[in-house]
N, C-alpha and C positions, 0 to 999 in steps of 0.2 A: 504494500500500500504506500501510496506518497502520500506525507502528509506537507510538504512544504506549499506555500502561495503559490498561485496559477500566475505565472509572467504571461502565459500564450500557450497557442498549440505549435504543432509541426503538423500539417497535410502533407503525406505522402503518397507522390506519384508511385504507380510500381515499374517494374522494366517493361511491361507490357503498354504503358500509356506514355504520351512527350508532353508531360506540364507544356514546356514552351509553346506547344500552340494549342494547349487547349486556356491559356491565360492569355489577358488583356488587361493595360490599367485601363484602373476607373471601371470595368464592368465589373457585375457583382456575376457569381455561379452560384447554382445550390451544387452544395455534392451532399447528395442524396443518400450514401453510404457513410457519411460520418454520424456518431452519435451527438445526439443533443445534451447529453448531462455534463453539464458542469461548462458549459456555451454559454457566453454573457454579450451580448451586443457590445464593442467597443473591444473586444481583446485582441492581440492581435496573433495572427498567423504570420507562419511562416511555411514556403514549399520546398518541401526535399523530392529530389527524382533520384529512386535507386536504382541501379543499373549492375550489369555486371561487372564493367571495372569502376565500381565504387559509386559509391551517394554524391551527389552536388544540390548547391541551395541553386533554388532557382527565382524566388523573388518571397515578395511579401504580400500580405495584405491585411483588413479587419473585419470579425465577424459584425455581421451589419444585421441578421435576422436568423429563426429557428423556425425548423416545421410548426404545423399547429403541435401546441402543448403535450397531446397525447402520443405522440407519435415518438420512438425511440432513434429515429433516424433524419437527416435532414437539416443541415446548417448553412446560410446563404454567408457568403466570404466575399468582399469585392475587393479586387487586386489592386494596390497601391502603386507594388514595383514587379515590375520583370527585368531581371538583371540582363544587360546588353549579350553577356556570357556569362554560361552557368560556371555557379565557384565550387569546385572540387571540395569535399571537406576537406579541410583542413591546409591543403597544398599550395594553394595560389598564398596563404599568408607565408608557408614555411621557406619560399623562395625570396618574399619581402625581408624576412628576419629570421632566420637560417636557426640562429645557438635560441634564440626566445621562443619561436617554436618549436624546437628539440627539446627544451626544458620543461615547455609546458606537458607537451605528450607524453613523456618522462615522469612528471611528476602526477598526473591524472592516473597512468598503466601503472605508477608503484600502489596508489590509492587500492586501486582493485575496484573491486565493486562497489565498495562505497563512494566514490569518486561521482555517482550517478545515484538518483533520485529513483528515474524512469530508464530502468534496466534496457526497455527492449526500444528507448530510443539510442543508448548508448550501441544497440548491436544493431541498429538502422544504420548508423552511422559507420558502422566497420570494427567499431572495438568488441573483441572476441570477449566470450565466457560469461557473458552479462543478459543469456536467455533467460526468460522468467519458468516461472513451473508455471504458467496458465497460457499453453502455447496459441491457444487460439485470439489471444490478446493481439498477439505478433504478426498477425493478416492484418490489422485494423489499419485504417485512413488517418485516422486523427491519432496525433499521440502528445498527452497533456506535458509544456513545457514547464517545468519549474521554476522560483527566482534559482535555486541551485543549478542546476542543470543549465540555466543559460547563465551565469557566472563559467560553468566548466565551459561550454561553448566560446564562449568571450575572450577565454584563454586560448584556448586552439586556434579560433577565428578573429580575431579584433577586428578583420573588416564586416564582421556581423553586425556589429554595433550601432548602424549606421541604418541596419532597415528596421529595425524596432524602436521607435519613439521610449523613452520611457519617460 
């Protein structure tokens, strides 16, 4: 269970779809497969596409609406940014700042699992051993970001920082 504050989510594309062209700023989407609990108009997302050589962010946005009430599924998201190029995790910063992103990733992989809030966003993103035991979590669209989880992010990424207002 996380129990830390909701910074955001992460919608993830899977290898089978291309965010890139299914986003556009300024339009809003429903994805119709994310859950609505714990969705507040105003928070913001972020898009990861995973693929097989590795996850990249592909922009941002805010959730702006939820299915009707009863409904378990259904969160309308309008896209803010789509990055001109997708940003590899972690790589595009580790060439900006070579020993600062060595250090970080270093010091996250000594952490272990505790390093991460939301296990099975840490294995979206590539870092091994942090499957949960409720595997069918790990198909889902939406995965609850934390303020934790995006501090670890922050470190790996610093040019993250820049598509989430805070």
């Amino acid at each position: 269970m996380i129990a830390g504050p909701v910074q955001g989510w992460v919608f993830v594309g899977f290898p089978d779809e291309h965010l890139r062209t299914m986003l556009r700023e300024g339009t809003v989407r429903l994805w119709d497969d994310a859950r609505t609990i714990g969705k507040v108009p105003g928070q913001p997302v972020l898009f990861l596409q995973t693929r097989e050589q590795g996850a990249a962010w592909v922009g941002a946005g805010v959730v702006t609406d939820l299915e009707e009430r009863w409904k378990a599924f259904g969160v309308y998201v309008q896209t803010r940014t789509v990055l001109a190029r997708m940003l590899p995790v972690s790589s595009r910063d580790a060439r900006n700042h070579p020993t600062a992103q060595a250090t970080a990733v270093e010091a996250i992989r000594a952490r272990g699992p505790a390093a991460w809030e939301n296990r099975t966003l840490a294995a979206r993103l590539g870092f091994m051993g942090f499957q949960t035991h409720t595997p069918y979590l790990e198909d889902t669209r939406d995965l609850r970001l934390s303020d934790s989880d995006w501090s670890v992010l922050c470190q790996l990424q610093p040019s993250l920082l820049g598509l989430i207002p805070r």
